[in-house]
KEDOKE-788974 format. One record per residue (C-alpha): residue in three letters; x, y, z. Coordinates in steps of 0.001 Angstrom, whole numbers. Example, Ala and Ser with C-alpha at 12.3 -4.5 7.8 and 13.67 -1.06 7.14 Angstrom:
BEGIN
> r | east | north | up
> ala | 12300 | -4500 | 7800
> ser | 13670 | -1060 | 7140
***
This chain:
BEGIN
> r | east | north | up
> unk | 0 | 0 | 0
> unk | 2772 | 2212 | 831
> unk | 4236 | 2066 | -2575
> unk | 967 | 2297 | -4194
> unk | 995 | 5823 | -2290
> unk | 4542 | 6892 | -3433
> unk | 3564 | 5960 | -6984
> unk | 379 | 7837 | -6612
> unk | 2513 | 10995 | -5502
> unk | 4574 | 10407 | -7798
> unk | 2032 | 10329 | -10834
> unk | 331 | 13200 | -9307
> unk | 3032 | 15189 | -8900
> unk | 3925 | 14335 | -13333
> unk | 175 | 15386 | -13824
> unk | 686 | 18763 | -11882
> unk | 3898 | 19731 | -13902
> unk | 2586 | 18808 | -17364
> unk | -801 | 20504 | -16859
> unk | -559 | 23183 | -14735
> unk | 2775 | 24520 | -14858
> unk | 3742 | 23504 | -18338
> unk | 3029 | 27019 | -19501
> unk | 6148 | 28145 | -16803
> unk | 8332 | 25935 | -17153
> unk | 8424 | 25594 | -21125
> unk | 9137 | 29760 | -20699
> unk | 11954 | 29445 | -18119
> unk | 13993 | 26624 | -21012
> unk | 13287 | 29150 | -24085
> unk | 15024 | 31462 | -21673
> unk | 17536 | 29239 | -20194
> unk | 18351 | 29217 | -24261
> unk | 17946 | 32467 | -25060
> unk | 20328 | 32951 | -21981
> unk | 22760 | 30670 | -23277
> unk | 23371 | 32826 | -26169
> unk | 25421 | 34949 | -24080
> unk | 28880 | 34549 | -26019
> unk | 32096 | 34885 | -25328
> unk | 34326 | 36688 | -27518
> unk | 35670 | 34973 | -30844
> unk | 39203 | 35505 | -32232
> unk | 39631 | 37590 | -35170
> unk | 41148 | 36971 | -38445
> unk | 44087 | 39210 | -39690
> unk | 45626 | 39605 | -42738
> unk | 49974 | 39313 | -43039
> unk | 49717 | 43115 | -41766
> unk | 47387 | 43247 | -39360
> unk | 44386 | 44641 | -41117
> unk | 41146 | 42892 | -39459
> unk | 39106 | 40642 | -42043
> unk | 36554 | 39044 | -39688
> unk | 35751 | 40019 | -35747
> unk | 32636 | 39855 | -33275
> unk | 30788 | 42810 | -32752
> unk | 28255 | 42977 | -29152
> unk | 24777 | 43039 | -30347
> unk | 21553 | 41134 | -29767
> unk | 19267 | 39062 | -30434
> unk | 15060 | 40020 | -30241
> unk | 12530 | 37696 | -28970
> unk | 8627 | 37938 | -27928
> unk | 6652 | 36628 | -25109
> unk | 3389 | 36615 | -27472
> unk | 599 | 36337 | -24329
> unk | 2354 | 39665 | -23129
> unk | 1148 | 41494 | -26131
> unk | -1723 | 43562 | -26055
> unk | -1970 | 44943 | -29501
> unk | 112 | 42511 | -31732
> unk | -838 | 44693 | -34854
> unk | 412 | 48172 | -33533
> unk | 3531 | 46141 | -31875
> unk | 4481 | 44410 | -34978
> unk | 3578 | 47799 | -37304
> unk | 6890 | 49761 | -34600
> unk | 8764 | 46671 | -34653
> unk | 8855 | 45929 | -38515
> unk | 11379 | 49262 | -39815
> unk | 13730 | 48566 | -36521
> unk | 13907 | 44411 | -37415
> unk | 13404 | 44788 | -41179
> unk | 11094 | 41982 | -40903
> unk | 7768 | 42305 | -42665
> unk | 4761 | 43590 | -39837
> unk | 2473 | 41033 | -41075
> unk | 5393 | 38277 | -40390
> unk | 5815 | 39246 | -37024
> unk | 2170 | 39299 | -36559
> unk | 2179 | 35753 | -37608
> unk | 4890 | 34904 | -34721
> unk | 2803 | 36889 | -31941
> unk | -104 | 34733 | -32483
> unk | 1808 | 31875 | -31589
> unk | 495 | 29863 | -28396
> unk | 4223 | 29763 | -27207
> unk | 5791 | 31686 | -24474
> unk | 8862 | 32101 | -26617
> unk | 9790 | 32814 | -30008
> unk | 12753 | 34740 | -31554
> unk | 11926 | 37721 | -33989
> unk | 15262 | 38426 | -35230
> unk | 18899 | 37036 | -34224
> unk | 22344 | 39024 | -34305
> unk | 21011 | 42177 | -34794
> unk | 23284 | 45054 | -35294
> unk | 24559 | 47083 | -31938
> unk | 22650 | 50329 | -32491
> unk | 19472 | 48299 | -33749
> unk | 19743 | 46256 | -30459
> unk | 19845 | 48906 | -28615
> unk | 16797 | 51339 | -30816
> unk | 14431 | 47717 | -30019
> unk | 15567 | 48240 | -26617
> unk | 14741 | 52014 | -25885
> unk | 11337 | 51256 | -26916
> unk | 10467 | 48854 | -23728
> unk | 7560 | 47100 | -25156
> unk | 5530 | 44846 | -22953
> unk | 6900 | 41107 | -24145
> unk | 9734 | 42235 | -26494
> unk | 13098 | 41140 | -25058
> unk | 16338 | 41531 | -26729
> unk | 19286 | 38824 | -25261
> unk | 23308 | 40065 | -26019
> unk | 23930 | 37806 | -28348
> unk | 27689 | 38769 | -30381
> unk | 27595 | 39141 | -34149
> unk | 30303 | 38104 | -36568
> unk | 31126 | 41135 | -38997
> unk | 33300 | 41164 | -42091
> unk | 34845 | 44694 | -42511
> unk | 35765 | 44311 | -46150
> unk | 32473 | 42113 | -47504
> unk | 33070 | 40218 | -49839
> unk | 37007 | 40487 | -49867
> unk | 38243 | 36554 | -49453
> unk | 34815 | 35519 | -48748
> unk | 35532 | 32021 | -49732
> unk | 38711 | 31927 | -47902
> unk | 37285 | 33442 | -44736
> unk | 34072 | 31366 | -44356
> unk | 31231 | 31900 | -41952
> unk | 29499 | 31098 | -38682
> unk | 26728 | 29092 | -38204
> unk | 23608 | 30261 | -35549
> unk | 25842 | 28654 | -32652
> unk | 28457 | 30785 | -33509
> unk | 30783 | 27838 | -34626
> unk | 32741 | 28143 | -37817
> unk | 30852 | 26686 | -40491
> unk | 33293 | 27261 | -43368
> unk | 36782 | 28650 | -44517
> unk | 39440 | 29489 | -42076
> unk | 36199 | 30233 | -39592
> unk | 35948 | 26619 | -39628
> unk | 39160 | 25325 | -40320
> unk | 40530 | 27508 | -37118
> unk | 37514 | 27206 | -34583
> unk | 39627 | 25624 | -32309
> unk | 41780 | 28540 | -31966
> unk | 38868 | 31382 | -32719
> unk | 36879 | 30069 | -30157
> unk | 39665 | 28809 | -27534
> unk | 39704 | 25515 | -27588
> unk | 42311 | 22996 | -28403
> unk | 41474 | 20764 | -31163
> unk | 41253 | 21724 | -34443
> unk | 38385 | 20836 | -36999
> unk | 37513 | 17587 | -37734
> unk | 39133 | 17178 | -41291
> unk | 42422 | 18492 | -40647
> unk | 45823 | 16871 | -42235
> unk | 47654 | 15428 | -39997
> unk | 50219 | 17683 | -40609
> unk | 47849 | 21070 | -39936
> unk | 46736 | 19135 | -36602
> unk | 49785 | 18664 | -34856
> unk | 50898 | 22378 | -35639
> unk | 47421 | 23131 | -34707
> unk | 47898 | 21847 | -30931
> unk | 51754 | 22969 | -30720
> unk | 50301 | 27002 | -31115
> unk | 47301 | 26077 | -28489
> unk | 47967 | 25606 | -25066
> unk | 46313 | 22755 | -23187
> unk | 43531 | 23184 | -20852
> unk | 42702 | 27079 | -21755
> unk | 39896 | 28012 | -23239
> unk | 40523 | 31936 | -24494
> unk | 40320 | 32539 | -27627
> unk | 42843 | 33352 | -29764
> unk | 43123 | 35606 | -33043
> unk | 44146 | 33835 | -36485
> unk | 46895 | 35330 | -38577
> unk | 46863 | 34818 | -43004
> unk | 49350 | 34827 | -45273
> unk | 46577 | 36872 | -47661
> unk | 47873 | 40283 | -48497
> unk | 44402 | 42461 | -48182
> unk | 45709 | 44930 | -51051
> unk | 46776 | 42171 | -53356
> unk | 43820 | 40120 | -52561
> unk | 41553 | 43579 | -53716
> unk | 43687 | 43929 | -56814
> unk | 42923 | 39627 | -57902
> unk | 39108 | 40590 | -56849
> unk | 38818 | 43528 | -59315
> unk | 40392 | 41942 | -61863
> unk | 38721 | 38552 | -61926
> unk | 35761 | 40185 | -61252
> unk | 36114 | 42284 | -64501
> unk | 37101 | 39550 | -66334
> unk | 34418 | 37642 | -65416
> unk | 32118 | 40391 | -66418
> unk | 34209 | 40267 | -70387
> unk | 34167 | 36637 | -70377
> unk | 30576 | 35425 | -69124
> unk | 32832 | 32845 | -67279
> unk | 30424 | 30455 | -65303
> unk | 32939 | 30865 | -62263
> unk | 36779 | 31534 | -61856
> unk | 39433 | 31252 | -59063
> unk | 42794 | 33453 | -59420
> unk | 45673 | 32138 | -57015
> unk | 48591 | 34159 | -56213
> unk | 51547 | 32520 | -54452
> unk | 54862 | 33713 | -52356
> unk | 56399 | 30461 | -54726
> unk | 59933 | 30657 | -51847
> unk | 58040 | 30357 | -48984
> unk | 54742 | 29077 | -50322
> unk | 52669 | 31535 | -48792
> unk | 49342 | 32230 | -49998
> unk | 49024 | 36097 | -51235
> unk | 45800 | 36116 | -52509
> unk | 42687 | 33297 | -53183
> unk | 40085 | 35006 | -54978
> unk | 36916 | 33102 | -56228
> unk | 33916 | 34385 | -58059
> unk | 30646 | 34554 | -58363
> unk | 31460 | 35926 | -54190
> unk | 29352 | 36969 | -51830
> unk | 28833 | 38758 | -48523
> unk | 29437 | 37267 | -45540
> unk | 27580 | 39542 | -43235
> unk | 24554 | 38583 | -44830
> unk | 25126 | 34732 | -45183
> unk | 22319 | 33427 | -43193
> unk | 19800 | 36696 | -43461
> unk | 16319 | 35724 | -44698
> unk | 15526 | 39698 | -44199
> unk | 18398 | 40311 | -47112
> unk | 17138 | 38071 | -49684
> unk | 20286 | 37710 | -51198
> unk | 19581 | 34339 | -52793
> unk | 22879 | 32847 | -51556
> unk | 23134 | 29074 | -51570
> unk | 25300 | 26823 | -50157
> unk | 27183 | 26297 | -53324
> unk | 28846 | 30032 | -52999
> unk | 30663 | 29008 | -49607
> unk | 33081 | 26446 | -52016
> unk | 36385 | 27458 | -52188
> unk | 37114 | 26559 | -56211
> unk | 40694 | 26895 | -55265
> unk | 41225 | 23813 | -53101
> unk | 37493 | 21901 | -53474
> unk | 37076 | 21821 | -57770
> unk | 38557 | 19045 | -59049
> unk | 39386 | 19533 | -62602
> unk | 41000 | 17853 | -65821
> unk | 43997 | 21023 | -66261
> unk | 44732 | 20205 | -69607
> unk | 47762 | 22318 | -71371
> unk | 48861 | 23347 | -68145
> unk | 49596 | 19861 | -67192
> unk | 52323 | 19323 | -69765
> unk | 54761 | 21176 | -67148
> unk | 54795 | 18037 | -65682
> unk | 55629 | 15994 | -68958
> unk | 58640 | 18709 | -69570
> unk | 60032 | 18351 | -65995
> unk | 59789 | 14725 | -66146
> unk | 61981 | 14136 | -69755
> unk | 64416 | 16873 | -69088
> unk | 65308 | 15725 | -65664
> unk | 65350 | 11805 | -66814
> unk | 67604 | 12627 | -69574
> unk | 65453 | 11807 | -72134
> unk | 65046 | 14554 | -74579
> unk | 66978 | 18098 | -75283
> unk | 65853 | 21082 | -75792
> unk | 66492 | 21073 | -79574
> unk | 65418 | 17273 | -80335
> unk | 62888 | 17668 | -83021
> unk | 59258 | 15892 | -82894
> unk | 57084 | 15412 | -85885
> unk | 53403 | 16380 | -85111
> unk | 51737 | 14992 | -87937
> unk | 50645 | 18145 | -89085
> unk | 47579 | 18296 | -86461
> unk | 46068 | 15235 | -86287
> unk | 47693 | 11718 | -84994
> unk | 46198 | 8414 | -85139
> unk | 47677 | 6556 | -81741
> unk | 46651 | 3659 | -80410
> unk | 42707 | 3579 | -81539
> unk | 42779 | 7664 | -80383
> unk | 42640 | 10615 | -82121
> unk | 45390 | 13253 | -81214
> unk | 44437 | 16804 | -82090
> unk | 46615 | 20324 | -82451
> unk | 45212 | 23537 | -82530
> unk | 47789 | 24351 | -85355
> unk | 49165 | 21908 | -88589
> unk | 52774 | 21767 | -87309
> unk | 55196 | 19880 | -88750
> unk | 58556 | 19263 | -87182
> unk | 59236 | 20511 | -83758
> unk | 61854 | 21337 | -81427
> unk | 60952 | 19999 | -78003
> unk | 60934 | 23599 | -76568
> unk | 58463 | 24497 | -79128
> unk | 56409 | 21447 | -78356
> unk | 55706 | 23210 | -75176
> unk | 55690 | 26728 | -75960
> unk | 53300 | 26096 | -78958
> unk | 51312 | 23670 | -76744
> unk | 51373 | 20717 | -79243
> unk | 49300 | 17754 | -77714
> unk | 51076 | 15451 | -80464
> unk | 54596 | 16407 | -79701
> unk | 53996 | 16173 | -75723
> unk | 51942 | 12914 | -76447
> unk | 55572 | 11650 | -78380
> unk | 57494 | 12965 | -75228
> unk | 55870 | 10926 | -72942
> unk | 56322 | 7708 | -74888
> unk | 59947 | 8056 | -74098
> unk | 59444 | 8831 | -70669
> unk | 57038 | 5983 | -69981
> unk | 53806 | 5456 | -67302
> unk | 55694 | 4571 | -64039
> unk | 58434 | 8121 | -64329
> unk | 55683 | 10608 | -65423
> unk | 53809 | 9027 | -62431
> unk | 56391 | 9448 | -60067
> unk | 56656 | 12767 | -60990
> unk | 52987 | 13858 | -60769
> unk | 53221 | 12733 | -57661
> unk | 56529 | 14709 | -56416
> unk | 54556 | 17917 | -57791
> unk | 51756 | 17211 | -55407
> unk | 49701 | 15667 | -57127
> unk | 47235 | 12851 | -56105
> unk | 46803 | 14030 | -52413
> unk | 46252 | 16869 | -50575
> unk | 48421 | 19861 | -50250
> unk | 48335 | 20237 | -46629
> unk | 47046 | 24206 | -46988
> unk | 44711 | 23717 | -44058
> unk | 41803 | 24287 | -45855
> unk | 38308 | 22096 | -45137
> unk | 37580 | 20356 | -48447
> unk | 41575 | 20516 | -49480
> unk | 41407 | 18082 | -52364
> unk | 43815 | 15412 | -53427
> unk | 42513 | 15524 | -57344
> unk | 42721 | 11993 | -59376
> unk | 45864 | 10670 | -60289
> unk | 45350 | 6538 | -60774
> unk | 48313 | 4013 | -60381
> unk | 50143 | 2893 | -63918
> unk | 48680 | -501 | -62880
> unk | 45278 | 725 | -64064
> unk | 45698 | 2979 | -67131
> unk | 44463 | 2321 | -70347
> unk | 46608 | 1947 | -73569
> unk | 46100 | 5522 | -74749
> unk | 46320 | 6957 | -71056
> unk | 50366 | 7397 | -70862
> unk | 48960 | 9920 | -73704
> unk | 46551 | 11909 | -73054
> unk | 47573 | 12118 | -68938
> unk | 50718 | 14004 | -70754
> unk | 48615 | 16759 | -71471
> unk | 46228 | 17051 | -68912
> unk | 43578 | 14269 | -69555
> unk | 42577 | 11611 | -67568
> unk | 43786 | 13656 | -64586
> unk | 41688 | 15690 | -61798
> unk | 43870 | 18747 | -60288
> unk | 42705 | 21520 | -57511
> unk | 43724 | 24776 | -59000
> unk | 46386 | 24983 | -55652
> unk | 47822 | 21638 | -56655
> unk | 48457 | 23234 | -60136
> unk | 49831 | 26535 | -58511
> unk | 51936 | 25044 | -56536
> unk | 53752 | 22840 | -58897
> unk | 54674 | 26016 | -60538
> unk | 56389 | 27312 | -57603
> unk | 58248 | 24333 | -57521
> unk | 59868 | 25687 | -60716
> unk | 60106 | 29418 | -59614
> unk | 61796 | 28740 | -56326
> unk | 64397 | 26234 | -57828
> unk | 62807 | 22981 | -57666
> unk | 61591 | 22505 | -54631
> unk | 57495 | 21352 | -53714
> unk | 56864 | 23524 | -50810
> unk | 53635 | 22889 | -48659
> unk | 51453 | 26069 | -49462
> unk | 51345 | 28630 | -46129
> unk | 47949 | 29894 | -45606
> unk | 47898 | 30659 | -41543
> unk | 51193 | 33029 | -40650
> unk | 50551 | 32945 | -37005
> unk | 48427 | 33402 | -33380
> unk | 47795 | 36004 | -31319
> unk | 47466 | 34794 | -27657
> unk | 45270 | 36676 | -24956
> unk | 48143 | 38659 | -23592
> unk | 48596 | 39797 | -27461
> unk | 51373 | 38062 | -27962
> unk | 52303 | 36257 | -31776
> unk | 53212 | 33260 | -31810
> unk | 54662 | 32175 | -35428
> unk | 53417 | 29152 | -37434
> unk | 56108 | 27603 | -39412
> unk | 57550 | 30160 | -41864
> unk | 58862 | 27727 | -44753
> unk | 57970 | 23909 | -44907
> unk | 59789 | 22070 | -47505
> unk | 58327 | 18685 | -48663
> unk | 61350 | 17146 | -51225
> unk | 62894 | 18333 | -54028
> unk | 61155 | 17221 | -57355
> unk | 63752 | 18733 | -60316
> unk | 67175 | 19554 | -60574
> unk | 68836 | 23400 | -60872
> unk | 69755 | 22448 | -64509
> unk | 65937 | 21161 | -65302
> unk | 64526 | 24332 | -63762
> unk | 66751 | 26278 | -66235
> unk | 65205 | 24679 | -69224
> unk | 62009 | 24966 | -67697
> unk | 62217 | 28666 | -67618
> unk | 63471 | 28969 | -70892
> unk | 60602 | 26502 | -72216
> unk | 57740 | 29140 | -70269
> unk | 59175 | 32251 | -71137
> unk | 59303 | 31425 | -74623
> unk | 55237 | 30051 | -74160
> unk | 55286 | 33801 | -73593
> unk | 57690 | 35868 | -75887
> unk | 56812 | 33807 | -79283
> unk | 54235 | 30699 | -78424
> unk | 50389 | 30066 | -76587
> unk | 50725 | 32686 | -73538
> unk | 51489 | 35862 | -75736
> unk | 48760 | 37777 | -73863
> unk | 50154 | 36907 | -70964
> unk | 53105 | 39650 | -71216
> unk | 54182 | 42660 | -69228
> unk | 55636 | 45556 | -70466
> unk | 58952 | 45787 | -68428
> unk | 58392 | 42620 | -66809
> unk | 59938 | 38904 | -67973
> unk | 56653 | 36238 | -67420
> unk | 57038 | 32748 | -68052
> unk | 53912 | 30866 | -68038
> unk | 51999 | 28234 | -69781
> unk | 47799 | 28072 | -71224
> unk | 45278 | 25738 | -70802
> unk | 42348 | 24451 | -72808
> unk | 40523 | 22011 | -71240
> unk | 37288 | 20419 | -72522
> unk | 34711 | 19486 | -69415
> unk | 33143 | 15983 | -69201
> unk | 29858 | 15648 | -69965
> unk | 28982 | 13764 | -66301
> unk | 25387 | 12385 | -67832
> unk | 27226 | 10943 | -70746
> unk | 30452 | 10496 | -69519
> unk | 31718 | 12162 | -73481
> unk | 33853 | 15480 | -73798
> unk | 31799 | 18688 | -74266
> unk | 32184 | 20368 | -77556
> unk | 31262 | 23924 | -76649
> unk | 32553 | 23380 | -72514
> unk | 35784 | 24248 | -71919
> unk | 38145 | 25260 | -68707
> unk | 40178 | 27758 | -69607
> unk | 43629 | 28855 | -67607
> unk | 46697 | 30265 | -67384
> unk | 49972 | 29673 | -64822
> unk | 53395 | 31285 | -64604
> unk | 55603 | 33355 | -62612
> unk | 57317 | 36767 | -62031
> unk | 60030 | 37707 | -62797
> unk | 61539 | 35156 | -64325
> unk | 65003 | 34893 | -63465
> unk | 63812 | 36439 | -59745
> unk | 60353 | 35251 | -59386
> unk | 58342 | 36783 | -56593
> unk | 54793 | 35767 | -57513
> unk | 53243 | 32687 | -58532
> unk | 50268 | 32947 | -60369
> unk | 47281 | 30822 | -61462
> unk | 43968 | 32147 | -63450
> unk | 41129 | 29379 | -63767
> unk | 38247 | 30445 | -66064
> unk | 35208 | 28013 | -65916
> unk | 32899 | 27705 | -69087
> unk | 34017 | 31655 | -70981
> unk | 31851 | 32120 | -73338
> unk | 33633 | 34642 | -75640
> unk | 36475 | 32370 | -76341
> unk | 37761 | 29039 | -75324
> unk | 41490 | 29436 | -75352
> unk | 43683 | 29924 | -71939
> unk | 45860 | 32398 | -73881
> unk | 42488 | 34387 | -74728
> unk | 41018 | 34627 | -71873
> unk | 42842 | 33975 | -68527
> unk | 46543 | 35136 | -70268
> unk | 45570 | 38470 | -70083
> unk | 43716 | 38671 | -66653
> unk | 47043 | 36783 | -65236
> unk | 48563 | 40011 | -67200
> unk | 46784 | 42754 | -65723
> unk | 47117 | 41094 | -62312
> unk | 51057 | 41069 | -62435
> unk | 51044 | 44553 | -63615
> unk | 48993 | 45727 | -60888
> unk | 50846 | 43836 | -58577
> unk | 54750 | 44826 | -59395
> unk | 53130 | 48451 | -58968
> unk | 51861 | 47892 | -55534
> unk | 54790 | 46380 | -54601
> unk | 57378 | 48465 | -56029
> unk | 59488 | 45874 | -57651
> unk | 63344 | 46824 | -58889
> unk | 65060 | 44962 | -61744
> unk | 67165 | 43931 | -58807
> unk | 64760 | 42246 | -56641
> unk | 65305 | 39098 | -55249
> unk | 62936 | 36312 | -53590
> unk | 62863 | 36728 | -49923
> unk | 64958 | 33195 | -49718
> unk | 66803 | 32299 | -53148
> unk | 70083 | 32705 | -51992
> unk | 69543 | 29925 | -49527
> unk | 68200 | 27335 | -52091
> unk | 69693 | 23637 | -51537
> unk | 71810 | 22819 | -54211
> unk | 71682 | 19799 | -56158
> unk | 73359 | 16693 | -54161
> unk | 77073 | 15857 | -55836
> unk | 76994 | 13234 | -58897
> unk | 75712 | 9832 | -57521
> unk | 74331 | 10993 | -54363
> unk | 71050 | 11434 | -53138
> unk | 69967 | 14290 | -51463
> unk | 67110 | 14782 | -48249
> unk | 64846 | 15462 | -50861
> unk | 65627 | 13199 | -54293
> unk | 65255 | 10271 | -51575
> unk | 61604 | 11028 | -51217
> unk | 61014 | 11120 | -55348
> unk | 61638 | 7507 | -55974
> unk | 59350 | 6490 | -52957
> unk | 56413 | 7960 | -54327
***
C-alpha cells in the first residue's frame, strides 16, 4: 500500500507539472536558451599586416513573449522598420500559443539597442555577439562563416575554430600535418580565444578581386578562381573566387540575397578539374630531368592530327617538325603525347606525384582536395597519352599553382602557407612555421630549361597575352574540354580555360594561377585567362614596387643539387612515391 501511495505521488506530482505549470516551465527553457546565447568573444582573423578581415561585434538578439502582447498589430507595425522583418510576419509569430519565439537574431549594436529604448511589454532583446566582415566580400571564400551557434561553419572560420573560439582541437578534417601544428600554437587546458593570422595580403587580394571580377564580367565565365603565391616560402598572397558573396549577410532571410550553399566552395582547393595544357609542365620536368630529350630534339606532329593507339590526337595548329621547346611553348598535344612515350607510365607518375599531385596539399583548408591521379597498374593503352597533357587527370587549382612554384623557387614542392601565425590573450604572436619544404622534385639544370621553355610560351608561343611591359613572365595556357557527367563524353562547346606562370623570371616573386570556368567569348587559356594573369602582375609589381634587382625573400639559400651519384634529403623522397 505504501508504494501504491509513493507511486500515486509520484504520478500526481507528473500530472501537476505537465498541466498546470507547463506554460512556466516551457518559458523558463526558451530562456535558459535564449540565456545561453550569451557569447564569449571569438578571435579575429588578420591579414599578413594586421588589417582585421573578420571580428565579433556585441549586439543582440530580439525575442517575444506573445501572451504579453496587447496589440500585436500596432507592436508588430513599430517593430517591422527597426527588425526589417515584414509587420504582417511578425504578426504571424505573436499569435503563436508559445511563451517564446525569436523575432530576429544578431542584430546590429545600435538596432539592439533602438528595439531596446522602446520597452515594449513582451519584447526582449538577449546580447547575443555578431560576426562582422569589414571588407564584404574580400576573401569571402577563404574566410568562411558562422553558423547560428556561432561555430565556424566554413573557410578558415571553420578550419581555425579551435583557436577562434579557444579551444584545443582543431576541426575535424584536418591533415595530420595542420593538426599537430594546430595543438603545438594552443595551449592545453585554456579556453581563451585566440586571433588567427593569413598569409593573404588584403591589397593584393583587392587587386585579384577587381580583376577577376572584370574579367568575369568580359568573359561570361560560369565561375573563376585566381591564385597568387609567395612560390619561396609558399605563402598564400591572394585566393580570390567568383561569383562571391557577402558574408555579413550569409544566413539573413531579411536580405534576400539568394545565396546558396554552393557560394561558400572554395574553387581553389574543393574543384577538381581535368587542367589540360597546363599539365604538360609536368611531362617537360619529367623528360628533361630523366635525360630523355633536349631542348632542340625535333618531334614530328603529324601536321595536327595523330592516329595513336585507336585515339585521335588533335593540335590547334598543322605543325610539322618541332623542337621539343616548341612542343611546349606552342602547346602541341602530339609532340607532348611523343614525349611521354619516351618517358614511360611509371616516371611521369612518379613525378605527378613529387609535384603534389594525387593528395592533398596540406594548406589547411576544409575540403583541401587530393585531385585523381590513378596508379600505372590501371591505365588504359592511350592513357600514358593523353595524362601528358592534362587528360585523364583531376587537379585543384592549388595543386596546379603550386607545382609552378616548384619551378620558380628552384625545384623545390613547398607545402602552401595559408595561416602566418596566433595572437594569444596577452597579445602576444606566436609564429606558425615560416617555410615547410616537402622534397625536391627537379634539378637546378631542369629548372633552367624549364624557364626557358615558359618564357618562350610567352615571348613567341600560346601565352602571348600573358606579357608585361617591363616585366619577364614565363607561363603556360590551358584548354581544357569538361566531361559531360550524364554521358560520360567530352563537351564540344565546354571548356576550362587557364593560365599559370611566374614573375620575374630569373627572380620570381609571384606565382600565379587564373582558372576560367565555361568563358563564353572564347575558349582558349591564352584568350582569356593570359591576359587577366597580365593585368594582375602589372597591378601587382606596382603595388609592390618591384626593382630589376629584386630578389625572392629566400633564393640565396636554395639547396643545391646533391654531388653526382648521391642522393639528397629530398631526391630520396622522389623515388618512394
Amino acid at each position: 500500500m505504501a508504494s501504491l501511495a509513493v507511486f500515486a505521488l509520484v504520478v500526481g506530482r507528473l500530472g501537476y507539472l505537465q498541466i498546470y505549470r507547463h506554460a512556466a516551465l516551457s518559458m523558463k527553457a526558451e530562456r535558459e536558451h535564449a540565456r545561453r546565447f550569451d557569447q564569449t568573444h571569438r578571435g579575429a582573423i588578420l591579414d599578413r599586416f594586421g588589417h582585421v578581415l573578420a571580428m565579433t561585434l556585441g549586439g543582440g538578439s530580439c525575442f517575444a513573449d506573445p501572451k504579453k502582447i496587447k496589440n500585436p498589430a500596432a507592436t508588430a507595425r513599430l517593430l517591422s522598420p527597426l527588425l526589417n522583418v515584414p509587420a504582417a510576419e511578425l504578426e504571424t509569430k505573436f499569435s503563436q500559443r508559445r511563451r517564446f519565439v525569436w523575432l530576429a537574431r544578431r542584430l546590429d549594436p545600435e538596432r539592439a539597442l533602438q528595439v531596446k529604448s522602446q520597452a515594449l511589454l513582451g519584447i526582449s532583446v538577449v546580447t547575443e555577439s555578431k560576426r562582422f566582415y569589414p571588407e564584404e566580400t574580400l576573401a569571402a571564400q577563404v574566410l568562411g562563416v558562422v553558423g547560428a551557434d556561432h561555430a565556424g561553419a566554413s573557410g578558415v572560420e571553420q578550419a581555425t575554430d579551435g583557436w577562434l573560439r579557444g579551444r584545443s582541437t582543431p576541426y575535424a578534417f584536418a591533415s595530420m600535418s595542420f593538426a599537430s601544428r594546430f595543438a603545438r600554437l594552443t595551449a592545453k587546458g585554456e579556453a581563451v580565444p585566440r586571433s588567427v593570422v593569413l598569409t593573404l595580403d588584403r591589397t593584393l587580394q583587392y587587386i585579384v578581386e577587381q580583376e577577376l571580377a572584370a574579367q568575369m564580367e568580359l568573359s561570361r565565365a560560369k565561375s573563376g578562381t585566381v591564385i597568387v603565391q609567395d612560390p619561396h616560402t609558399g605563402d598564400i598572397l591572394a585566393m580570390a573566387s567568383a561569383p562571391s558573396f557577402n558574408p555579413n549577410l550569409w544566413g539573413d532571410r531579411r536580405a534576400r540575397t539568394g545565396y546558396t550553399v554552393d557560394m561558400l566552395k572554395n574553387i581553389s582547393v574543393e574543384s577538381v578539374v581535368e587542367p589540360g595544357s597546363t599539365f604538360k609542365l609536368i611531362t617537360a620536368a619529367a623528360a628533361l630531368d630523366q635525360r630523355v630529350v633536349s631542348l632542340r630534339d625535333g618531334f614530328f606532329c603529324e601536321n595536327g592530327l595523330w592516329q595513336i593507339r585507336g585515339r585521335e590526337i588533335h593540335d590547334h595548329e598543322k605543325d610539322g617538325w618541332l623542337t621539343f621547346t616548341e612542343v611546349i611553348s606552342r602547346s602541341s598535344n602530339i609532340g607532348t603525347a611523343k614525349v611521354a612515350m619516351k618517358v614511360g607510365p611509371e616516371t611521369l607518375f612518379r613525378y605527378a606525384r613529387a609535384f603534389g599531385f594525387g593528395m592533398p596539399t596540406g594548406c589547411g583548408l576544409p575540403g583541401d582536395g587530393s585531385g585523381i591521379l590513378r596508379n600505372p597498374r590501371v591505365w588504359s593503352s592511350g592513357s600514358l597519352i593523353t595524362i601528358a597533357f592534362g587528360q585523364e587527370v583531376g587537379v585543384t587549382p592549388l595543386q596546379m599553382v603550386n607545382a609552378y612554384s616548384v619551378v620558380a623557387n628552384g625545384g623545390l614542392l613547398l607545402e602552401p602557407r595559408l595561416y602566418k601565425g596566433v595572437i594569444d590573450e596577452n597579445g602576444a604572436y606566436h609564429e606558425w612555421e615560416s617555410r615547410r619544404p616537402i622534397r625536391r622534385v627537379v634539378s637546378n639544370q631542369t629548372v633552367a630549361s624549364l624557364k626557358r621553355i615558359l618564357k618562350e610560351a610567352v615571348d613567341h608561343g600560346t601565352g602571348k597575352s600573358a606579357r608585361v611591359e617591363g616585366v619577364e613572365v614565363a607561363g603556360k595556357t590551358g584548354t581544357a574540354q569538361k566531361i559531360d557527367m550524364a554521358t560520360r563524353r567530352y563537351h564540344s562547346d565546354s571548356f576550362l580555360a587557364s593560365f599559370c606562370g611566374f614573375a620575374p623570371v630569373e627572380s620570381p616573386r609571384l606565382v600565379i594561377g587564373v582558372f576560367l570556368d565555361d568563358p563564353k567569348t572564347s575558349q582558349w587559356g591564352g584568350a582569356e585567362a593570359a591576359p587577366l594573369f597580365s593585368r594582375i602582375v602589372r597591378a601587382a609589381s606596382s603595388y609592390l614596387r618591384w626593382e630589376p634587382q629584386d630578389m625572392g625573400p629566400v633564393a640565396a639559400r636554395m639547396p643545391a643539387d646533391p654531388p653526382a651519384g648521391q642522393t639528397g634529403r629530398f631526391t630520396r623522397t622522389i623515388t618512394q612515391l
